[in-house]
C-alpha positions as CSV (number, residue, x, y, z in Angstrom):
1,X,-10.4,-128.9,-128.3
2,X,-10.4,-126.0,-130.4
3,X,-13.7,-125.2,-129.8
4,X,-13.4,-125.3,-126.0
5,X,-10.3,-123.4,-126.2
6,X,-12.2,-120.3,-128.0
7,X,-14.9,-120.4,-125.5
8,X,-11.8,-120.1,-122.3
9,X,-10.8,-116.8,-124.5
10,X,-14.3,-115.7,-124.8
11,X,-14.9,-116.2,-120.4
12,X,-11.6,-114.6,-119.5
13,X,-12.1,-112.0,-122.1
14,X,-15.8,-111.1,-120.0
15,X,-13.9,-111.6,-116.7
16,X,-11.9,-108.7,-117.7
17,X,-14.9,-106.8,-118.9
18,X,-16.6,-107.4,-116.1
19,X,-13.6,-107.0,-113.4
20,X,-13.4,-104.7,-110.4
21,X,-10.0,-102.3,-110.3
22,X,-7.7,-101.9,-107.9
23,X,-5.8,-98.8,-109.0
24,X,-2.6,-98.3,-106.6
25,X,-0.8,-94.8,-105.5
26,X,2.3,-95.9,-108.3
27,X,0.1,-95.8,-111.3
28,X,-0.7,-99.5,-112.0
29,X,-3.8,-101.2,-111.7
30,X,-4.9,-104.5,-110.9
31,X,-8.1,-106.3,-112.3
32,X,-10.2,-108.8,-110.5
33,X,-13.3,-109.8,-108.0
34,X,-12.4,-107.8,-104.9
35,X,-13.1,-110.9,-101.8
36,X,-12.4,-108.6,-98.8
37,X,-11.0,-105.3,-97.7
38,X,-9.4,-105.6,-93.8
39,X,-7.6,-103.1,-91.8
40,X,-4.4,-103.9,-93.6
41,X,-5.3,-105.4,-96.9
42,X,-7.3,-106.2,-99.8
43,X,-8.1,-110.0,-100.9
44,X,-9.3,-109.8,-104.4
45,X,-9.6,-113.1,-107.0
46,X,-7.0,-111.7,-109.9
47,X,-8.6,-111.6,-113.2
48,X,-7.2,-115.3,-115.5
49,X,-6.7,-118.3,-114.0
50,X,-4.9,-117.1,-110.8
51,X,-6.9,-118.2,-107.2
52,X,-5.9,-115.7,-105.1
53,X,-4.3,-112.0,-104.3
54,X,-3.8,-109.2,-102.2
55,X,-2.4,-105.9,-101.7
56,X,-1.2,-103.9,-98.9
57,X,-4.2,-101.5,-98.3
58,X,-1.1,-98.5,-97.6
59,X,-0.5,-98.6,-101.5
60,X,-4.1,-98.6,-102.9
61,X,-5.4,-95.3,-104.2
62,X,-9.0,-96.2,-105.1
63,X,-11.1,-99.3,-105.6
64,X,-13.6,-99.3,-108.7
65,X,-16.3,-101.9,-108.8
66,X,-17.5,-103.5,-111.5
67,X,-20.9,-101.5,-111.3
68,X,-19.5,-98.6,-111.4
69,X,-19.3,-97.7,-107.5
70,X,-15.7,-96.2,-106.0
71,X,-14.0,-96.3,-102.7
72,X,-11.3,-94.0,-102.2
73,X,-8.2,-94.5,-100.0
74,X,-6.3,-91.3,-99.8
75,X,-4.7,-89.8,-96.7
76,X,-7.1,-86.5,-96.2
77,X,-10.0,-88.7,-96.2
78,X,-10.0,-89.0,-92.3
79,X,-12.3,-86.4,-91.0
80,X,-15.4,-87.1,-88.4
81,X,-18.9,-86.2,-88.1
82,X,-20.3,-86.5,-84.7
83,X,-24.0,-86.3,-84.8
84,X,-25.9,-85.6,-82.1
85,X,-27.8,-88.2,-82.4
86,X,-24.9,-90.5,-81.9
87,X,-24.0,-91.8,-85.6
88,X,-20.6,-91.0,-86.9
89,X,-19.6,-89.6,-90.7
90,X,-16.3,-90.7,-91.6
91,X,-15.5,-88.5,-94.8
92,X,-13.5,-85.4,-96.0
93,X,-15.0,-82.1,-94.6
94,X,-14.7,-79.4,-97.4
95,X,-16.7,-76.4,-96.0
96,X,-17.8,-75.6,-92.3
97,X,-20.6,-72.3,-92.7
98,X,-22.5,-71.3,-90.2
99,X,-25.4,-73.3,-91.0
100,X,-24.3,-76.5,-92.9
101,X,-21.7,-78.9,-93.1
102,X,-20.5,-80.4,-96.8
103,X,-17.8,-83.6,-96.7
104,X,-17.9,-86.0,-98.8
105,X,-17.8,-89.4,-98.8
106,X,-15.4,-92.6,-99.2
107,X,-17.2,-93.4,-101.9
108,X,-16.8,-90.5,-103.6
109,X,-20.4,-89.3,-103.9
110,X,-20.9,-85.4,-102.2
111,X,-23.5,-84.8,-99.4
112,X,-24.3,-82.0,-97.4
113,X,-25.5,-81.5,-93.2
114,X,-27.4,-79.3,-91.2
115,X,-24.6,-78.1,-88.5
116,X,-27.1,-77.8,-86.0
117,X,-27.4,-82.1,-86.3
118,X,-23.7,-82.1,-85.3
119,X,-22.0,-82.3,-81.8
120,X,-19.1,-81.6,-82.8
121,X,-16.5,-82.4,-85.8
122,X,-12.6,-84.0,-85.7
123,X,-10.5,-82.3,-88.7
124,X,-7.6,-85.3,-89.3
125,X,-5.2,-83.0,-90.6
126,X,-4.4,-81.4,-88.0
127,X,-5.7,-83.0,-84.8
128,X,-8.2,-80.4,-83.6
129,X,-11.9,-81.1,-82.7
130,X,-14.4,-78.4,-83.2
131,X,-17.7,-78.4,-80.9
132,X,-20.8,-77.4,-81.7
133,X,-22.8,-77.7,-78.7
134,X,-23.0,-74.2,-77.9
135,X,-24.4,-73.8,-81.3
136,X,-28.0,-72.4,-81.8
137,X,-30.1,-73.2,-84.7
138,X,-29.5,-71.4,-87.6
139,X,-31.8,-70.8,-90.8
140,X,-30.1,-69.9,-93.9
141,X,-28.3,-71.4,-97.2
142,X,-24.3,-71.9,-97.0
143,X,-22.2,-69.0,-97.6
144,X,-20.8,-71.3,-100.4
145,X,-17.3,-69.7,-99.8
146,X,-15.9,-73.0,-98.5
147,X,-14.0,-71.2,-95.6
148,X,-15.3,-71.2,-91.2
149,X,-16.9,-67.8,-90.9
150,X,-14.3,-65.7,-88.6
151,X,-17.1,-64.6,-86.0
152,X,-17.8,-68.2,-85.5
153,X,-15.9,-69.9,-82.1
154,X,-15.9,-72.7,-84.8
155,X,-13.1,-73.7,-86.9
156,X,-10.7,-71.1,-84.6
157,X,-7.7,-72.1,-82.3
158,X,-7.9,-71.6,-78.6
159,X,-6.0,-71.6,-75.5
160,X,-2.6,-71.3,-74.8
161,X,-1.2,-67.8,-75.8
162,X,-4.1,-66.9,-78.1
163,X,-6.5,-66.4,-75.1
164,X,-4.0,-64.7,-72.9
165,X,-4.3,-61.0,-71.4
166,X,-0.8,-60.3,-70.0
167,X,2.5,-61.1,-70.9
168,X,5.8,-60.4,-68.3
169,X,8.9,-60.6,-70.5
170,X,12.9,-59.5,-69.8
171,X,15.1,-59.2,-72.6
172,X,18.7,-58.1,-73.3
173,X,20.1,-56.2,-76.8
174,X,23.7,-55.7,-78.0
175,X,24.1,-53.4,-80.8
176,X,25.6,-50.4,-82.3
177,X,25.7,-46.8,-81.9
178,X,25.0,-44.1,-84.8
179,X,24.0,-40.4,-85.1
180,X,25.5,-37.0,-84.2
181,X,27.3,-38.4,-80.5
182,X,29.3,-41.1,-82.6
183,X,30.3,-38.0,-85.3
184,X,31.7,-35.6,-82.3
185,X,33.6,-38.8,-80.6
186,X,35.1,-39.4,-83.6
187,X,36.4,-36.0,-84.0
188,X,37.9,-35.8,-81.1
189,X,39.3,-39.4,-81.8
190,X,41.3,-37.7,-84.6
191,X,42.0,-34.7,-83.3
192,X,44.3,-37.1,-80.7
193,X,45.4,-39.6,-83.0
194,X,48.6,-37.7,-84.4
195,X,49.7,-37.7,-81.0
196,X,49.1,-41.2,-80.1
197,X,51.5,-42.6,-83.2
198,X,54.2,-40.2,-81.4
199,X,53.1,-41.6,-78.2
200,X,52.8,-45.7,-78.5
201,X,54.4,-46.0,-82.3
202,X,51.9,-47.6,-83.7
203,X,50.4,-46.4,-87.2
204,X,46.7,-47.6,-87.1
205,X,44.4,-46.8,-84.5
206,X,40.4,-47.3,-84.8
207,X,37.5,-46.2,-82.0
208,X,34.6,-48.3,-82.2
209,X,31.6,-48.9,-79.6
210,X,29.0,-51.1,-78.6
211,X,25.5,-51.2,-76.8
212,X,24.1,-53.6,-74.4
213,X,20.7,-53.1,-73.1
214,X,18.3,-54.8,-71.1
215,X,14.8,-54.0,-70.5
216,X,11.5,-55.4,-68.5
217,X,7.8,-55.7,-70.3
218,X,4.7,-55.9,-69.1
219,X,2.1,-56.4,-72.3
220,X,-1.1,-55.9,-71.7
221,X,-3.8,-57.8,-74.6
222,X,-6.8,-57.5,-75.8
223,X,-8.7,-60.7,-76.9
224,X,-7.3,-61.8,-79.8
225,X,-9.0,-61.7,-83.7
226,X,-9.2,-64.9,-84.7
227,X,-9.2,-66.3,-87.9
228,X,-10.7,-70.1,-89.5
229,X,-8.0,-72.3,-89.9
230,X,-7.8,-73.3,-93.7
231,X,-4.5,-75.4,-93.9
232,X,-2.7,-77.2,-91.1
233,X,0.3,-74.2,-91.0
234,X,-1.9,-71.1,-91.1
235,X,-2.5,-67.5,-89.4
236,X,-5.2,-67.9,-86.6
237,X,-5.0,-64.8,-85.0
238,X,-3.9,-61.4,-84.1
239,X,-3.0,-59.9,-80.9
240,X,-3.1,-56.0,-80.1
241,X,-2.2,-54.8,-76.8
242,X,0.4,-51.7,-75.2
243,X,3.7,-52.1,-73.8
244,X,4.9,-50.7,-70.8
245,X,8.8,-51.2,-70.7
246,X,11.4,-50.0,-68.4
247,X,15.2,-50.3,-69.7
248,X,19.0,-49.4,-68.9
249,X,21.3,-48.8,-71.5
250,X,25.0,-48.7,-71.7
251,X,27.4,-47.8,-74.8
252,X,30.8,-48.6,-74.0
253,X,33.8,-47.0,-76.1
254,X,36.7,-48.6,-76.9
255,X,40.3,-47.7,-78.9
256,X,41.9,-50.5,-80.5
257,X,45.3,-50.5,-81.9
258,X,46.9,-52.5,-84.9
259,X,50.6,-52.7,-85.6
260,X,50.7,-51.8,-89.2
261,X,54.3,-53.9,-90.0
262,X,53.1,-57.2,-88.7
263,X,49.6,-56.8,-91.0
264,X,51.8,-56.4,-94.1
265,X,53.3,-59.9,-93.0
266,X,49.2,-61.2,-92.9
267,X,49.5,-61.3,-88.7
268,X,47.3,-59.0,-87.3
269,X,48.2,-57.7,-84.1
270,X,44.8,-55.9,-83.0
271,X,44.8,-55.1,-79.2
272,X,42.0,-53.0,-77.2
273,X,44.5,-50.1,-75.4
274,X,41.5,-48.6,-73.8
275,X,37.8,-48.5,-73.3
276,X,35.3,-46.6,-70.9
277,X,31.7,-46.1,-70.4
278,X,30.7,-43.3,-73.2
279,X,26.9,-43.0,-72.1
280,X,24.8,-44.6,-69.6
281,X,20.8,-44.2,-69.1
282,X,17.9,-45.5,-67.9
283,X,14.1,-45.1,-69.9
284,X,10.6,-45.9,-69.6
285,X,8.3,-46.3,-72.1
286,X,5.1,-47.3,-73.5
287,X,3.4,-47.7,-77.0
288,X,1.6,-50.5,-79.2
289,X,2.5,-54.1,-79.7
290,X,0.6,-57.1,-82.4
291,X,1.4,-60.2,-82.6
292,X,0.5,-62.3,-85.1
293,X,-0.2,-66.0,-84.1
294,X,0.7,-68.7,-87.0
295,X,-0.7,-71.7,-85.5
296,X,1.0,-75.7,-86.6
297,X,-1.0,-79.0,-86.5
298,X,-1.7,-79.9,-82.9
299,X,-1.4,-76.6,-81.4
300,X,1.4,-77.7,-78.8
301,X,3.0,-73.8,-80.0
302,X,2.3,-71.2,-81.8
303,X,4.9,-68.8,-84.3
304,X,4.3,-65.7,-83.7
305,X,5.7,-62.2,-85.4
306,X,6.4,-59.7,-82.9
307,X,6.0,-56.0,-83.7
308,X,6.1,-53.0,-80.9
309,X,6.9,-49.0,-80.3
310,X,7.6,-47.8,-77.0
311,X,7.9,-44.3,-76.7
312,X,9.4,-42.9,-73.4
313,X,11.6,-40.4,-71.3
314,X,15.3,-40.8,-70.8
315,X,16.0,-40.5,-66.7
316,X,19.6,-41.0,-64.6
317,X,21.9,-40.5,-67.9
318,X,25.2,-39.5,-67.8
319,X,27.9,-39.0,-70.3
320,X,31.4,-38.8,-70.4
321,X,32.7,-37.1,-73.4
322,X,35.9,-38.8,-75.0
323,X,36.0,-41.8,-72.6
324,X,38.6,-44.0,-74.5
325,X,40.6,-40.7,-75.8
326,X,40.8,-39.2,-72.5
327,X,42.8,-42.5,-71.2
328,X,45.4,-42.4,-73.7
329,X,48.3,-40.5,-72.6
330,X,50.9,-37.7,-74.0
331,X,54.0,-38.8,-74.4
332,X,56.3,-36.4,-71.8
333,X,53.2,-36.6,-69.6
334,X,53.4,-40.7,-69.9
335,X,57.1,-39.9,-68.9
336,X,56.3,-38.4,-65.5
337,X,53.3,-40.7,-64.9
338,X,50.4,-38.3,-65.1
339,X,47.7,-40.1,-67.1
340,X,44.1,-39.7,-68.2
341,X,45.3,-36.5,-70.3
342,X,42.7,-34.9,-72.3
343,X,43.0,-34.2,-75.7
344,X,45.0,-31.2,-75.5
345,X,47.7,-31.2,-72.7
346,X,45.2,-30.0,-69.6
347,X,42.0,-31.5,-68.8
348,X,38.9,-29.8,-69.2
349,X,36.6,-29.9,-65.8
350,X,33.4,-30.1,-67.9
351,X,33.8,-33.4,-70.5
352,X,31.0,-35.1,-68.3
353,X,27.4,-34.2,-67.8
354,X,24.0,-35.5,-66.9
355,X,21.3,-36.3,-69.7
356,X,17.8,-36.2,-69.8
357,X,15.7,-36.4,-73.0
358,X,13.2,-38.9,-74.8
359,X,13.3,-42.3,-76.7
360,X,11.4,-44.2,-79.6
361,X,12.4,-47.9,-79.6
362,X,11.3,-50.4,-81.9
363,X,11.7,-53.9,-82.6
364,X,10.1,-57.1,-85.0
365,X,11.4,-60.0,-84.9
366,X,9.9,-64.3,-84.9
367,X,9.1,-65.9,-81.5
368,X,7.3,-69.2,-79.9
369,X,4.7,-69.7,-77.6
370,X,4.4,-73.3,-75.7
371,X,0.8,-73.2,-75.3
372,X,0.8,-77.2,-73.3
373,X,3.9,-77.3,-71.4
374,X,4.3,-74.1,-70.3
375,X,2.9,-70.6,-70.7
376,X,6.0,-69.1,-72.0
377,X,7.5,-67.2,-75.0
378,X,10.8,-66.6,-76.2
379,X,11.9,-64.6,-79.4
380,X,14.1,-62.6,-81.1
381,X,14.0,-58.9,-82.4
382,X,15.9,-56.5,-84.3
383,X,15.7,-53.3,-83.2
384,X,15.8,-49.9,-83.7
385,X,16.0,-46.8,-81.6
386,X,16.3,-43.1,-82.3
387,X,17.2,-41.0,-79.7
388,X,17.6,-37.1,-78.4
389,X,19.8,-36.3,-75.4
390,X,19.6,-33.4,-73.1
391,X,22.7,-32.0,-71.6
392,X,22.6,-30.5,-68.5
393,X,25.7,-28.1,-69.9
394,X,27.2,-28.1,-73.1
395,X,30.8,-30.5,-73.2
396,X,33.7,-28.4,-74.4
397,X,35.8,-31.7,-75.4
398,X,33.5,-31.6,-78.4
399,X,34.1,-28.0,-79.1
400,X,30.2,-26.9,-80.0
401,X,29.0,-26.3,-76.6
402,X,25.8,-27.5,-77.8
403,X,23.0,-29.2,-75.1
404,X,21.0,-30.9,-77.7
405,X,22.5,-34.6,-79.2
406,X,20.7,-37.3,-81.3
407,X,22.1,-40.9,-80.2
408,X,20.6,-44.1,-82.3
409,X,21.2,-47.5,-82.2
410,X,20.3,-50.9,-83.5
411,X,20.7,-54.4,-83.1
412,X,19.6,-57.8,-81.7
413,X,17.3,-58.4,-79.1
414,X,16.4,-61.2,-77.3
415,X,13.8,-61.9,-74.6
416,X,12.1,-64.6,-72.9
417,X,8.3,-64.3,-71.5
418,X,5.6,-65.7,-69.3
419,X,2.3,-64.9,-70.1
420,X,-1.1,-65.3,-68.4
């Protein structure tokens, strides 16, 4: 008995020699004569005296035979080679050149192909199939960089936005005003507020303003640069083209007052007393735009960053000096009802004037394009203009008679596109 007992050890001792390995994605490994590997599983003979086993195929890393041989199961191991000839390579592609193909194989083992023996290739990550049909021979070794030459159609995204030539786009801003006009209506914002605490009795006055602006693009683009895609999130192309925009803006002034007792009791009381159209215009303008296309598995969109300059003439502007200040009243004016005083207690004839003048605009900002559903593209920008108005005459209300007035603004823009 003993005897037989030593020679059991000895067998199952060269059984696990001799075993194949499982080794699963947790770490462990199992040891044993691999039966059968299905769609689901694998059916293996475990190593001692047990009959039977299996293992869902979901958790298994690689399989190691006994004679040395390994299968791999890992997820980026789902690539296709269509040959021309009609066989199929299921492997891992690693390098796409102009002239060869290199994958390699379940198994492990490394090969290489001439690309002008394939049809075409499907790249699992991401979903895309790249044809080779068009493809003329090629002589030549492999680059060896491992990356889709960019001059290659190959490897590159296409359709949707990237291909397009024009884009048609509206969008609207809201923002804020800065520069030399904001200085001179605050002066004269202060040169009144004395007499407004006499006036309304209220301690705390504050003039503020705001800019909404809307605008209509037309983009033309040149074909765009494309680029080999080397992960499944990754920059595919650049679009340069020039923008031809024509916009209105409007920069509305408003005084707000605050009763100063009711703040100390932590109850603000902030009401708008009055508020008027400060400056008005209309501009065209043209000047470069990029886009650059970040392209996601599947290509169903595309991120793209949006960068432009117009650069344009100001046409039909009007201001109207003091728009908020005018409309307050003096108080023994108030009395007999005559309103829309100026700052002083007559009003000046000249406190409006038509504008002329010129614009730069800018804006960058993130935005989509459906490339599938439908050709559109919608974003958001913040932008930046710097601007200098011509007066027609020079406004007295700001006391420098001057006909030359720089105006900026900036803000949030947001626009919505169809593209062809």
């Amino acid at each position: 008995m003993r005897m037989i007992g030593f020679i059991m050890v000895i067998v199952f001792t060269a059984c696990i020699l001799h075993a194949d390995e499982i080794h699963l994605k947790n770490g462990r490994m199992l040891e044993g004569e691999i039966i059968r590997i299905t769609k689901k599983k694998i059916e293996y003979k475990p190593a001692g005296f047990s009959l039977f086993g299996e293992e869902d195929l979901e958790k298994v890393s690689k399989i190691i035979y006994k004679n040395g041989q390994q299968i791999l199961f890992l997820k980026n191991i789902h690539d296709s080679i269509y040959l021309r000839e009609g066989g199929i390579i299921d492997c891992r592609i690693n390098q796409i050149t102009a002239t060869s193909i290199a994958y390699t194989l379940p198994d492990a083992k490394k090969s290489e192909i001439r690309r002008d023996s394939v049809e075409r290739v499907f790249l699992g990550e991401t979903g895309n199939t790249i044809n080779f049909a068009n493809d003329s021979k090629k002589s030549g070794k492999p680059d060896g960089t491992g990356t889709v030459e960019s001059n290659l159609s190959s490897g590159t995204v296409s359709g949707g936005f990237m291909d397009s030539f024009m884009r048609i786009s509206v969008a609207v801003a809201f923002g804020e005003m800065y520069g030399e006009l904001l200085k001179k209506e605050n002066r004269a914002f202060k040169l009144k507020q004395p007499l407004m605490v006499a006036t309304y009795g209220f301690l705390e006055y504050e003039l503020t303003s705001y800019v909404f602006n809307w605008s209509a693009d037309l983009d033309l683009m040149l074909p765009a640069i494309k680029f080999a895609r080397k992960k499944s999130v990754d920059l595919t192309g650049i679009k340069f083209g020039v923008k031809a925009r024509y916009g209105n803006s409007d920069i509305t002034s408003s005084i707000r007052h605050g009763n100063f007792a009711k703040k100390i009791q932590h109850s603000a009381d902030v009401k708008t007393m009055t508020k008027g159209r400060l400056l008005t215009y209309k501009y065209w303008g043209t000047g470069p735009v990029i886009d650059f296309i970040i392209s996601p598995p599947g290509d169903n969109f595309s991120f793209l960053l949006n960068l432009y300059a117009a650069f344009g003439t100001i046409i039909d502007g009007r201001l109207a000096s003091a728009v908020a200040t005018r409309k307050t009243g003096l108080f023994y004016l108030d009395l007999l009802g005559i309103g829309d005083n100026h700052i002083y207690p007559f009003n000046y004839v000249n406190y409006s004037t038509k504008v002329g003048g010129y614009t730069m605009r800018f804006g960058i900002g993130p935005h989509m394009s459906f490339n599938k559903w439908a050709p559109v593209t919608i974003g958001a920008n913040a932008i930046y203009s710097s601007s200098v108005l011509k007066l027609r005459r020079g406004i007295t209300s700001y006391y420098d008679w001057k006909k030359t007035m720089p105006v900026g603004e900036f803000g949030l823009e947001l626009s919505l596109g169809l593209y062809i």
